[in-house]
C-alpha positions as CSV (number, residue, x, y, z in Angstrom):
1,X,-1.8,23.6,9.3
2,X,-4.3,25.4,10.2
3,X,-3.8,25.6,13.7
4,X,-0.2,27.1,12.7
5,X,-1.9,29.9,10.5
6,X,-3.8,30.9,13.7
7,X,-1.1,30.8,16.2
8,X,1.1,32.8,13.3
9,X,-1.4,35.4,13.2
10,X,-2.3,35.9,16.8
11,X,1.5,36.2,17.3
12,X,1.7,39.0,14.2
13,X,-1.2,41.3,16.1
14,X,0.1,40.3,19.5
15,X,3.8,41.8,17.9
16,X,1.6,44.3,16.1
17,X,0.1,45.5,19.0
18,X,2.4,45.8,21.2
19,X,4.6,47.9,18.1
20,X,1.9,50.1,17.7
21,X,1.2,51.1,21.6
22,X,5.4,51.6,21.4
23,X,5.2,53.8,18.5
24,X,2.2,55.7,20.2
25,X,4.2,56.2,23.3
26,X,7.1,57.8,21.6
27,X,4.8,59.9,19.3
28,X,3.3,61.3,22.3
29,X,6.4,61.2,24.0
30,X,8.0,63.1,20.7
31,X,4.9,65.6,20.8
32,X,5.2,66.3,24.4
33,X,9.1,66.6,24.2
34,X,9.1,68.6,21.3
35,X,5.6,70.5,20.6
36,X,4.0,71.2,23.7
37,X,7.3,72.3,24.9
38,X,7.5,74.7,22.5
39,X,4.4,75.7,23.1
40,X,4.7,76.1,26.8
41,X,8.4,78.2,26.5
42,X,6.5,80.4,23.6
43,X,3.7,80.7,27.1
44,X,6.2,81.6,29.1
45,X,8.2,83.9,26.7
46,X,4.9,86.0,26.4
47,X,4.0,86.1,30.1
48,X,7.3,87.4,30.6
49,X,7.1,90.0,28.0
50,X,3.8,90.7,29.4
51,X,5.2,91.8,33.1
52,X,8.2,93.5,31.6
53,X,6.5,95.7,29.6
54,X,3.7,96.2,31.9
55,X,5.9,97.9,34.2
56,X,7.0,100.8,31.3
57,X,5.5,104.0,29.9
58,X,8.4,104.2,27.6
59,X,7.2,103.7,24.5
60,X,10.6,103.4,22.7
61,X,11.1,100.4,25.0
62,X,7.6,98.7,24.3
63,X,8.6,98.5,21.2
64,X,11.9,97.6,21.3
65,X,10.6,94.6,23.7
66,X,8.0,93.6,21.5
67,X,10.8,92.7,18.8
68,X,13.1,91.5,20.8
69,X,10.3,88.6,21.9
70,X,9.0,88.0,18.2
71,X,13.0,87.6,17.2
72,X,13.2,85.5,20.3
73,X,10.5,82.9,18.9
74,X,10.4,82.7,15.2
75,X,12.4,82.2,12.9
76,X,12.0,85.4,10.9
77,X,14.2,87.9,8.8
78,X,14.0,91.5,9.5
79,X,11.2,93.2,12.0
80,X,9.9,96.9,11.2
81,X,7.6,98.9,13.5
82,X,5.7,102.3,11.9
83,X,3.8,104.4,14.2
84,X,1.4,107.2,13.2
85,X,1.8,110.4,15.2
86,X,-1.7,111.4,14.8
87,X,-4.8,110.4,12.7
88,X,-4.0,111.6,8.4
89,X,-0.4,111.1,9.0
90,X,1.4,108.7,7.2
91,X,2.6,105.4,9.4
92,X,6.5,106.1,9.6
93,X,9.3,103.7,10.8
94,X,10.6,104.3,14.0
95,X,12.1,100.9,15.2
96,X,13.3,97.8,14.2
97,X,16.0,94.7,14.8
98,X,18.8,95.7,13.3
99,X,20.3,99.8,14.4
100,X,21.4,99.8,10.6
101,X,17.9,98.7,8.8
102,X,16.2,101.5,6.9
103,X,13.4,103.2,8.7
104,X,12.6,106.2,5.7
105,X,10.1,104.6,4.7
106,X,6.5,105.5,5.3
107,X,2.7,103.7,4.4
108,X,-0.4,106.4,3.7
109,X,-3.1,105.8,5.9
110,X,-5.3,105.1,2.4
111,X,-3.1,102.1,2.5
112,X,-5.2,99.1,1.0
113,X,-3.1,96.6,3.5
114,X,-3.6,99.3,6.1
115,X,-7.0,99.6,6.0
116,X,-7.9,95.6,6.2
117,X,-5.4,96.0,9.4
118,X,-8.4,99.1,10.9
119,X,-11.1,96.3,10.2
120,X,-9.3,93.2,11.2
121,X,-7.8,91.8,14.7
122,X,-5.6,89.0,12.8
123,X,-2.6,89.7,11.3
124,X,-2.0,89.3,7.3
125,X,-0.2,86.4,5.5
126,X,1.1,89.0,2.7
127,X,1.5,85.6,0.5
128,X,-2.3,84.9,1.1
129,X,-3.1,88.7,0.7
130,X,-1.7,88.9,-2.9
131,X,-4.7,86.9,-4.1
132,X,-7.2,89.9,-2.7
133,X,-8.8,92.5,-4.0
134,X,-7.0,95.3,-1.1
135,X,-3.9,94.2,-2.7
136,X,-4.9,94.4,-6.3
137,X,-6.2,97.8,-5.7
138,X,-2.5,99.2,-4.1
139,X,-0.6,101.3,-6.2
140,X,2.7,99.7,-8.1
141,X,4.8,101.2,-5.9
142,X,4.0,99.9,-2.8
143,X,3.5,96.4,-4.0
144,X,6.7,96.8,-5.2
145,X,8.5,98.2,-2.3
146,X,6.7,95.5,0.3
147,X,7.7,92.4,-2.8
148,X,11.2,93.4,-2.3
149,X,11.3,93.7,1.3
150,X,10.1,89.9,1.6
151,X,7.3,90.6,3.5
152,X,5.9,86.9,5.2
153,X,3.2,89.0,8.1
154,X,2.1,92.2,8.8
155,X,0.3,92.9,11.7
156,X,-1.3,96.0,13.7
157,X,-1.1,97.8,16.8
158,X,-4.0,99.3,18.1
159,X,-5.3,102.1,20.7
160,X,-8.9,101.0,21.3
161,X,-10.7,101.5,17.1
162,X,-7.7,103.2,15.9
163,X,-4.7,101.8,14.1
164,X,-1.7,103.1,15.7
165,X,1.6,101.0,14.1
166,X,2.2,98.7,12.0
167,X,4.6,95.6,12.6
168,X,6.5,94.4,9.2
169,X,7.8,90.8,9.6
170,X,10.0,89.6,6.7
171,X,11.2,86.2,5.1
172,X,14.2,84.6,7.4
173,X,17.2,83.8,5.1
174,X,18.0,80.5,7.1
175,X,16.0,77.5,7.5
176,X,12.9,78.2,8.8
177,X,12.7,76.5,12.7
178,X,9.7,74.7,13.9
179,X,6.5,76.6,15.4
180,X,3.6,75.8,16.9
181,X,1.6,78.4,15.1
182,X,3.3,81.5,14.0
183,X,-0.2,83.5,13.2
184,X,-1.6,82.7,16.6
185,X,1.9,83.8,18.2
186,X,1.9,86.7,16.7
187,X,-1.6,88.1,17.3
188,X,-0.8,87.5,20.8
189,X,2.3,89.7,21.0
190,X,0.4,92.6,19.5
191,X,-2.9,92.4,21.4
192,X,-0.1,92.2,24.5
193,X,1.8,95.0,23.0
194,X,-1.2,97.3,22.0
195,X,-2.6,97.4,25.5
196,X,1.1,98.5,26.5
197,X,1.2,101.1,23.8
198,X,-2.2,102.3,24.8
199,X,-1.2,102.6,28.6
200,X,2.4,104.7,27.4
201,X,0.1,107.0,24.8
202,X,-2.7,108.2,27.5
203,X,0.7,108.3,29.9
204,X,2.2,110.7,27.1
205,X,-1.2,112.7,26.6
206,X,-1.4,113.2,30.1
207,X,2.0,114.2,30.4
208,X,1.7,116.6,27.9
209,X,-1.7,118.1,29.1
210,X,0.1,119.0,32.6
211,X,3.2,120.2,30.3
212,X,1.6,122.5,27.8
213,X,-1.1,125.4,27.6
214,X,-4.3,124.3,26.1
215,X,-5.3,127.0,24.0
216,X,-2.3,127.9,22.5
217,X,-0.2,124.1,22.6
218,X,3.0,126.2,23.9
219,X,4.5,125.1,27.2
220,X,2.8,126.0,30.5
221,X,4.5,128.3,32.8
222,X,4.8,126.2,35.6
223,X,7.1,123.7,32.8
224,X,8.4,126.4,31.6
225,X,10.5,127.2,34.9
226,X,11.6,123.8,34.6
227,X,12.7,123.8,31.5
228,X,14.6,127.1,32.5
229,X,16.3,126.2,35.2
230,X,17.9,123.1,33.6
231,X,19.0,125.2,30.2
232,X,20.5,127.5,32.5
233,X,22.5,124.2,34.2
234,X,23.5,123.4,30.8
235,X,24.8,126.7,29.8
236,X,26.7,127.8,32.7
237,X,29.5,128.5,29.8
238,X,27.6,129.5,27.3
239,X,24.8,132.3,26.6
240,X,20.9,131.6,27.2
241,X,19.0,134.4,25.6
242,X,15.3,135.0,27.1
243,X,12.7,137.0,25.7
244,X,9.0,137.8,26.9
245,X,6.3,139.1,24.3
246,X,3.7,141.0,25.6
247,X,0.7,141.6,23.6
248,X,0.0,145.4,23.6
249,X,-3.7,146.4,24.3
250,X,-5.1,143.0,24.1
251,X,-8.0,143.9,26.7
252,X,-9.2,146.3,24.4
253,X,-9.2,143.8,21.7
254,X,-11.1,141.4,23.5
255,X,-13.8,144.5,24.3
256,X,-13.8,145.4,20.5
257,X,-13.9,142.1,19.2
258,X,-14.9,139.8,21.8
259,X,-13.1,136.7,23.8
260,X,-13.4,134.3,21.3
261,X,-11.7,136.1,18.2
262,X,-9.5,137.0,21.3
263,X,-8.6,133.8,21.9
264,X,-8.2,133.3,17.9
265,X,-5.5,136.0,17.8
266,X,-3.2,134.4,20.9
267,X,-3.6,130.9,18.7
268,X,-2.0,132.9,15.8
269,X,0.3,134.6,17.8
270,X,1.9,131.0,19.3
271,X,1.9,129.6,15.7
272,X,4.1,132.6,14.5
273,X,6.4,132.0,17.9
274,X,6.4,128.0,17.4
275,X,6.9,128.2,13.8
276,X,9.9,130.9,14.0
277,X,12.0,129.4,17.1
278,X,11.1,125.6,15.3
279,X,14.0,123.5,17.1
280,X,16.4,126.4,18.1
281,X,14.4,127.0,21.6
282,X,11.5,126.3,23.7
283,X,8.0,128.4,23.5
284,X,5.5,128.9,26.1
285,X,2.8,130.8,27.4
286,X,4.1,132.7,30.0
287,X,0.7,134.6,30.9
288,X,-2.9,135.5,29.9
289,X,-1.0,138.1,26.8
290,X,2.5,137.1,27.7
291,X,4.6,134.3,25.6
292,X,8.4,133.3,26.7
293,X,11.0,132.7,23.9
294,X,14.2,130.5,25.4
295,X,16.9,130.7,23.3
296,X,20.2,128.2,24.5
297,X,23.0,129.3,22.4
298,X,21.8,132.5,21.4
299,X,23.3,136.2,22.2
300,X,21.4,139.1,22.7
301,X,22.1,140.1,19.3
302,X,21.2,137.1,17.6
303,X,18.0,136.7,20.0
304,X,16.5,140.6,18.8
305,X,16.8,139.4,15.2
306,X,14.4,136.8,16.3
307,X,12.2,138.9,18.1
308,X,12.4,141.1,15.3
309,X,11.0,139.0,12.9
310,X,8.2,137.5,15.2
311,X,6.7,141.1,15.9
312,X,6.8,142.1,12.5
313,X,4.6,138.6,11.8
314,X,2.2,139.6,14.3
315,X,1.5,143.1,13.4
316,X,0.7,141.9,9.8
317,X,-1.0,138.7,10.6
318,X,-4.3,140.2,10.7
319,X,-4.3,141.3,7.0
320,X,-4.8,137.8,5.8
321,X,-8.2,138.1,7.5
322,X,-10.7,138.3,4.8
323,X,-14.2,137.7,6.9
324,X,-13.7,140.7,9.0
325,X,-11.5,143.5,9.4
326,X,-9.5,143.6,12.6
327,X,-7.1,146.0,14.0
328,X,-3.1,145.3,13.9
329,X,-1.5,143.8,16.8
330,X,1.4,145.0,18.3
331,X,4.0,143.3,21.1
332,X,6.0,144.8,23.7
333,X,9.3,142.7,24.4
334,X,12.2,142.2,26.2
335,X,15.0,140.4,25.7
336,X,17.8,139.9,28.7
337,X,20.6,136.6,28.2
338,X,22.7,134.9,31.0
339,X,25.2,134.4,32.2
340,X,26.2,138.4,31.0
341,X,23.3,140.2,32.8
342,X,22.2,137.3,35.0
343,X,23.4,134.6,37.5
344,X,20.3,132.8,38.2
345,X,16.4,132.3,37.1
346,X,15.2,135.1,39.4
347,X,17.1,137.8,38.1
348,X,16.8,136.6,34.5
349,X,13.5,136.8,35.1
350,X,13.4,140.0,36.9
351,X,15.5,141.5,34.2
352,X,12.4,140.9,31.6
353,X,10.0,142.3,33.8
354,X,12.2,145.4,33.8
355,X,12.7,145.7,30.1
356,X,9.0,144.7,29.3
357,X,8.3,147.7,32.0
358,X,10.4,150.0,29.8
359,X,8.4,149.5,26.3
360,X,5.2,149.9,28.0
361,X,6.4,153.1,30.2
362,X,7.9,154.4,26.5
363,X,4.6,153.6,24.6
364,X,4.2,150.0,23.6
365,X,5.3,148.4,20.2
366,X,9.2,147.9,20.7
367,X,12.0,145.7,22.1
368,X,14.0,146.3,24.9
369,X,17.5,144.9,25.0
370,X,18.2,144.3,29.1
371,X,21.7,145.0,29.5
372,X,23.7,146.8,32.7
373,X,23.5,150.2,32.1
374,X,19.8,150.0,31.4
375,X,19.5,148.1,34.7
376,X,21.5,151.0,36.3
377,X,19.2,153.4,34.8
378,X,15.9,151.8,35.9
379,X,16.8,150.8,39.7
380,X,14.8,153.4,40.7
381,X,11.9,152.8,38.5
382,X,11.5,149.4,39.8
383,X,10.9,150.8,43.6
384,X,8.0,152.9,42.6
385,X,4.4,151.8,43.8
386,X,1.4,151.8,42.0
387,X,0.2,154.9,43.4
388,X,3.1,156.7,42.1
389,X,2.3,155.6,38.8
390,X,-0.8,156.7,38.7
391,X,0.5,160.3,39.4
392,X,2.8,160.5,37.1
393,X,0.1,160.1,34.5
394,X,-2.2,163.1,36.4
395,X,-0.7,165.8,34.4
396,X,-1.2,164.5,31.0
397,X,-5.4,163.4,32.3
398,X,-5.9,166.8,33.2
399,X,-3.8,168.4,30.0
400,X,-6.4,166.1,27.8
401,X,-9.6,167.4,29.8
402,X,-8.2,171.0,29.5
403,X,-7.9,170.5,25.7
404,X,-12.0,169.2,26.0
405,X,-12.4,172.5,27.9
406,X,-11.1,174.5,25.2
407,X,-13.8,173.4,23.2
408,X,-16.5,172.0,25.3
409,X,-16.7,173.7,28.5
410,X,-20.2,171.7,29.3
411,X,-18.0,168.3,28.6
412,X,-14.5,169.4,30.9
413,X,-17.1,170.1,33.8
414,X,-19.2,166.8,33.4
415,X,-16.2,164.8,33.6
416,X,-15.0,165.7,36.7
417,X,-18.9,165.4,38.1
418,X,-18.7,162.2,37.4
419,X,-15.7,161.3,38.7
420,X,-16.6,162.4,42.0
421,X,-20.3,160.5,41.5
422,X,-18.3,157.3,40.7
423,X,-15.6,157.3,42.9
424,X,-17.8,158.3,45.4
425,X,-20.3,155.2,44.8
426,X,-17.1,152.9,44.5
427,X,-16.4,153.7,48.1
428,X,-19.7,153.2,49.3
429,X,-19.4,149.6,47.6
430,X,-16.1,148.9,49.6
431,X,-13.7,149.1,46.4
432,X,-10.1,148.8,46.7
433,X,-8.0,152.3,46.4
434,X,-6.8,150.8,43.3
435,X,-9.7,150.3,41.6
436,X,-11.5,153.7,42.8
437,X,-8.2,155.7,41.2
438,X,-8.8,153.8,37.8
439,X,-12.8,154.8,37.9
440,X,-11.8,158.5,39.1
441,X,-9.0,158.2,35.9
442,X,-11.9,156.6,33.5
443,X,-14.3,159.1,34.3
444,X,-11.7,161.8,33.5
445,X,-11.0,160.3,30.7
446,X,-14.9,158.4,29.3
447,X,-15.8,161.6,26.8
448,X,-12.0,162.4,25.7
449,X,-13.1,161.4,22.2
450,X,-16.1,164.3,21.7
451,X,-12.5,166.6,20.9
452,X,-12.7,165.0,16.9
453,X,-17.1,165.7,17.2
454,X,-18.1,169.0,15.5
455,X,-19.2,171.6,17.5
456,X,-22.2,172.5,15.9
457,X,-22.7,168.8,16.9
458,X,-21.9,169.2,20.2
459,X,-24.1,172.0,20.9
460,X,-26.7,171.9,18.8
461,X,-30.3,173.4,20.6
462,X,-32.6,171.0,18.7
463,X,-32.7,167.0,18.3
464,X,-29.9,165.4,17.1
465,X,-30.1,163.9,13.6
466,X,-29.9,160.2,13.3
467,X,-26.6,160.8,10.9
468,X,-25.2,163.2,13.6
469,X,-26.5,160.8,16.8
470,X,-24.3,158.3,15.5
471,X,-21.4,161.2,15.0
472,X,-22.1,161.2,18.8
473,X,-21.9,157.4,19.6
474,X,-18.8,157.5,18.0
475,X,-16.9,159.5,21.0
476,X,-16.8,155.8,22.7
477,X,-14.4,154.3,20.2
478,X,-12.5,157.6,19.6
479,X,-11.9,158.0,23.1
480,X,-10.3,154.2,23.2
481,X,-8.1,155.4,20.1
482,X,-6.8,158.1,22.1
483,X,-6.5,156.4,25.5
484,X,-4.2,152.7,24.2
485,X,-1.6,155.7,22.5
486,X,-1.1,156.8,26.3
487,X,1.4,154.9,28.5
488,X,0.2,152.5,30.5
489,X,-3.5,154.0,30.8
490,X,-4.8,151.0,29.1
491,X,-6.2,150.0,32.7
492,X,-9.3,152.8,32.4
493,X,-10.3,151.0,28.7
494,X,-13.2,148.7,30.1
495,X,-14.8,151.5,32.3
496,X,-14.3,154.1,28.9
497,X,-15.4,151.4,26.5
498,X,-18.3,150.3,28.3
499,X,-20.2,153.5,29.9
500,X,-22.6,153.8,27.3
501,X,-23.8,149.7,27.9
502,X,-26.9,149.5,28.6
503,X,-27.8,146.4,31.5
504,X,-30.7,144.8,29.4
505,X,-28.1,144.8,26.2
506,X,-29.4,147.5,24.3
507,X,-26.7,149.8,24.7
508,X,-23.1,150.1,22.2
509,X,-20.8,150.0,21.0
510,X,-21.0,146.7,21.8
511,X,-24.5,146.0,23.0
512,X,-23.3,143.7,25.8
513,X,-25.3,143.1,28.6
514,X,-25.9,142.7,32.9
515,X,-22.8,141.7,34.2
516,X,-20.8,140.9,30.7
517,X,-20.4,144.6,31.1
518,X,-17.4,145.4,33.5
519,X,-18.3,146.9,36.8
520,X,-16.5,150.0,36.8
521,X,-18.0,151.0,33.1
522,X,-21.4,150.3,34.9
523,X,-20.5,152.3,38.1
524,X,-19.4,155.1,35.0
525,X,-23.1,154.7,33.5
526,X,-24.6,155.6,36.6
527,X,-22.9,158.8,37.4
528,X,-22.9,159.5,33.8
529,X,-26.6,159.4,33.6
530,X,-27.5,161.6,36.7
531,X,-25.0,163.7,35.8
532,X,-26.1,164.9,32.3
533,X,-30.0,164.6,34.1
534,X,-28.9,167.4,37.0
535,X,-26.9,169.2,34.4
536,X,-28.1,172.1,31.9
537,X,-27.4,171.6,28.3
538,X,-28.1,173.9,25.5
539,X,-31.1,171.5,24.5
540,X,-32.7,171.0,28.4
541,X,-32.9,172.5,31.6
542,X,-31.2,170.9,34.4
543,X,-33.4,167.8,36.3
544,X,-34.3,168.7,39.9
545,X,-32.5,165.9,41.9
546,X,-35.9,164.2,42.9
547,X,-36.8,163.6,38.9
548,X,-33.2,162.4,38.3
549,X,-33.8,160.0,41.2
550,X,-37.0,158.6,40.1
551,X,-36.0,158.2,36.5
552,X,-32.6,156.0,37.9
553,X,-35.1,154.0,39.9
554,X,-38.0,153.5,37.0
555,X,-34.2,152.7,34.7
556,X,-32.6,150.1,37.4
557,X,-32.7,146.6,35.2
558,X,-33.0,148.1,32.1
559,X,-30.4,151.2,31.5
560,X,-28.6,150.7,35.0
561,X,-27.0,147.9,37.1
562,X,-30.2,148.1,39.7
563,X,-28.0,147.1,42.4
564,X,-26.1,149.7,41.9
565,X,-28.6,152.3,41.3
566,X,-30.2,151.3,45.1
567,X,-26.9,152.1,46.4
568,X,-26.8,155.2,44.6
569,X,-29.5,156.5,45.7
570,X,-29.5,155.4,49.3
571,X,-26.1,157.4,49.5
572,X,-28.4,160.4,47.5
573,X,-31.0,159.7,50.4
574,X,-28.3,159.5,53.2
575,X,-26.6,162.9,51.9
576,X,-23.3,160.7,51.0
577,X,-23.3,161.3,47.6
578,X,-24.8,165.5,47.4
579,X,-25.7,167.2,44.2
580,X,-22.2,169.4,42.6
581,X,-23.5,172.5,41.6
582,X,-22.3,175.0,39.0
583,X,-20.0,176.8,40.6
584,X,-18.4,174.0,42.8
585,X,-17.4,172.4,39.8
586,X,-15.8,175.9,38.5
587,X,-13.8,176.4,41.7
588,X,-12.2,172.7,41.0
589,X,-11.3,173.2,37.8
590,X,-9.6,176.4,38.6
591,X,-7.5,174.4,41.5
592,X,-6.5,171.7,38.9
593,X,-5.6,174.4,36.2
């Protein structure tokens, strides 16, 4: 019996063994077959999503790839993807599974749920979160709207520290298939996907850097052309209407207020032009002062009311200044469309040059309409050098300095000593003919402004008050109100505005110094100087040439540009440069009159 009971029982664990090592073969079998599969398809599903979005910048395609994988392996409902445009905007919807699904819906970045998504890398189990204190602290609302949307995870996309989407993954209607681990899955499709979205955004920034102006956020003008030249491809049957703004004085408004509220005023000026064209057209910053409107659909007519409206902003924009008060800004414009005036880019273009040309020629602050009988009236205009130009201003220099005469003899004399001091220094220094015709025109022109200063100011025996000194000082800035009203003379502003600069900074209007101050308003303050030294006033006697001399030398770093004042005298020295005397200067004033 009981050797029965023992063979019984070895038999059972013999039996038992041999059940148990067949059961553990199929379990592993089963596991193998069924979990580590899985595990090595949901492996090879993300290494493929891995090289295929590793070859795009598209971001619409990242995104559309990353759903397409999570649909692909697990058994979810509904996939939403918000993205936040820039850091303080709301996370909007911008993709998802199904074309139909709602994507109006939009999470604050003071989101509870969106700020444990900053701090965290792991995605949220919404049914776990509901016990927290992030969610008890959300607003009704949005616990609401994210209840009702069945939310089961919600996970982030990120570009380095910041948060840049959101990925909303909702409760599958169906029976729910088997997954090796659903969390671990999908952290590993976002960390994939945020590296791709960080790739496609410093793509997109980049892009955009080489597309746009950085001051002013407009386009650039070397994407501008682009941008032109396939609108004018599109609208081969329909109008394109073009129009370049060009800011009126705007060197003289750097000179008065300086480059930085310069560069203030152009970052107003594109926010008018951006915020009036919104989607109808493309902006950009054509030049330094000049902005390009395109317009694809517009007529001329429809384009002026536009232009219109966009000048009339800028010459008021300046009111809503309360910290300092600033002058008014005007724009000179022209507007040209095609195909009615143009065939091509070039003479579109060249059109706008004309009709920009015509507002300036007429006096600044208007809009010029290109159309064919303008062009036929401006051919010859457009042939005419600059040399030309400048002569056609010559009568209405010397009309001004005749009007200085009438009341300041001493003043109409001086200026045309200087002019022949300056120009005759700019030579010596190897200046352009250009630029020695806009000192000869400046120095013409520096003391226009003494015609509003009292006589008795003028020429008054004694020393000047410090009330009436100031009067005096004032000639600078009266002579730069005088000059910008003058067609296209804007060119001799710096030299005007600046001759009374001293090189050690000490000088005004502006009390700029060394080589902030431009070189031809420092060539000015040399001949200036020796000038009124070698001249006789009513309150001195004229310097002999050596005292004039020795005072530019014992002034060279402090009043004067001491390069310049070596050269000045050298050519004094040299017999280059000689002294004008009285009666020379009568004798050319007669010939000009």
């Amino acid at each position: 019996m009981n050797k029965n009971t023992t063979l019984y029982a070895l038999a059972f664990a013999i039996v038992f063994l041999v059940i148990y090592a067949l059961f553990t073969f199929l379990w592993k079998l089963l596991v193998r077959s069924v979990f580590v599969r899985e595990e090595n398809y949901q492996t090879e599903k993300i290494r493929e999503f891995s090289s295929a979005i590793s070859k795009t910048l598209d971001l619409n395609e990242i995104l559309d790839k990353t759903i397409s994988v999570m649909k692909e392996l697990m058994d979810v409902g509904n996939i939403y993807i918000c993205m936040q445009d820039a850091p303080g905007q709301p996370y909007r919807g911008v993709a998802s599974d199904q074309p139909l699904n709602d994507l109006t819906f939009t999470m604050e970045e003071e989101n509870p749920m969106i700020q444990w998504l900053k701090e965290h890398e792991e995605p949220i189990i919404y049914r776990d979160f509901r016990y927290t204190v992030e969610y008890k602290s959300m607003w009704e609302s949005e616990k609401h709207r994210l209840d009702k949307t069945h939310i089961r995870y919600c996970a982030g996309l990120k570009d380095g520290e910041c948060l840049v989407g959101v990925i909303l993954i909702t409760d599958a209607s169906a029976k729910k298939r088997l997954v090796y681990d659903e969390v671990q899955l999908i952290s590993s499709v976002t960390s994939v996907a945020s590296i791709a979205i960080k790739n496609s955004r410093l793509y997109e920034r980049a892009r955009q850097e080489a597309r746009t102006d950085e001051m002013t956020g407009l386009l650039n003008r070397k994407y501008f052309y682009e941008v032109l030249n396939e609108e004018l491809e599109k609208n081969r049957e329909a109008s394109l209407a073009l129009a370049i703004i060009n800011v009126d004085d705007f060197k003289l408004y750097n000179q008065l207020y300086g480059v930085k509220e310069g560069d203030l005023c152009l970052q107003r000026i594109a926010d008018i032009i951006r915020s009036s064209v919104g989607e109808s057209g493309y902006t950009a910053r054509y030049g330094g002062k000049e902005f390009a409107v395109l317009l694809p659909g517009y007529d001329l007519f429809s384009a002026r009311n536009m232009v219109e409206s966009i000048a009339k902003q800028i010459y008021v924009m300046n009111n809503r200044r309360t910290d300092m008060k600033l002058k008014a800004v005007t724009v000179s414009a022209g507007i040209s469309a095609a195909p009615y005036a143009a065939r091509n880019v070039k003479e579109l273009m060249e059109n706008e040059d004309l009709a920009v040309y015509h507002v300036k020629h007429n006096g600044k602050n208007g809009i010029q309409v290109f159309d064919m009988m303008f062009q036929n009236n401006s051919e010859g205009n457009n042939t005419r050098n600059r040399t030309h130009i400048y002569q056609e201003y010559e009568s209405t220099i010397y009309a001004l300095t005749a009007a200085i005469d009438a009341k300041d003899h001493y003043t109409f004399s001086h200026s045309n000593n200087v002019a022949y001091y300056a120009t005759s220094l700019a030579t010596t220094l190897g200046m352009n003919e250009d630029m020695i015709e806009i000192i000869r025109q400046a120095a013409l022109l520096h003391d226009v402004g003494k015609i509003g200063i009292p006589e008795y100011i003028l020429n008054k025996e004694g020393k000047l008050t410090d009330e009436e000194y100031e009067i005096i000082k004032g000639h600078v800035e009266a002579s730069i109100d005088i000059i910008r009203h003058l067609p296209s003379l804007d060119y001799v502003i710096p030299a005007v505005i600046g001759h009374h600069e001293r090189y050690d900074g000490k000088g005004y209007p502006r009390r700029i110094a060394g080589e902030d101050i431009p070189l031809t308003a420092r060539i000015l303050c040399v001949a200036d100087s020796f000038d009124a030294m070698t001249s006789k006033r009513c309150y001195k006697k004229a310097f002999p040439i050596e005292v004039a001399r020795e005072k530019l030398l014992q002034d060279a770093g402090r009043q004067f540009d001491p390069d310049l004042v070596y050269k000045f005298v050298e050519c004094l020295d040299n017999g280059s440069i000689t002294l004008v005397k009285a009666e020379e200067t009568v004798d050319n004033l007669k010939e000009m009159l």
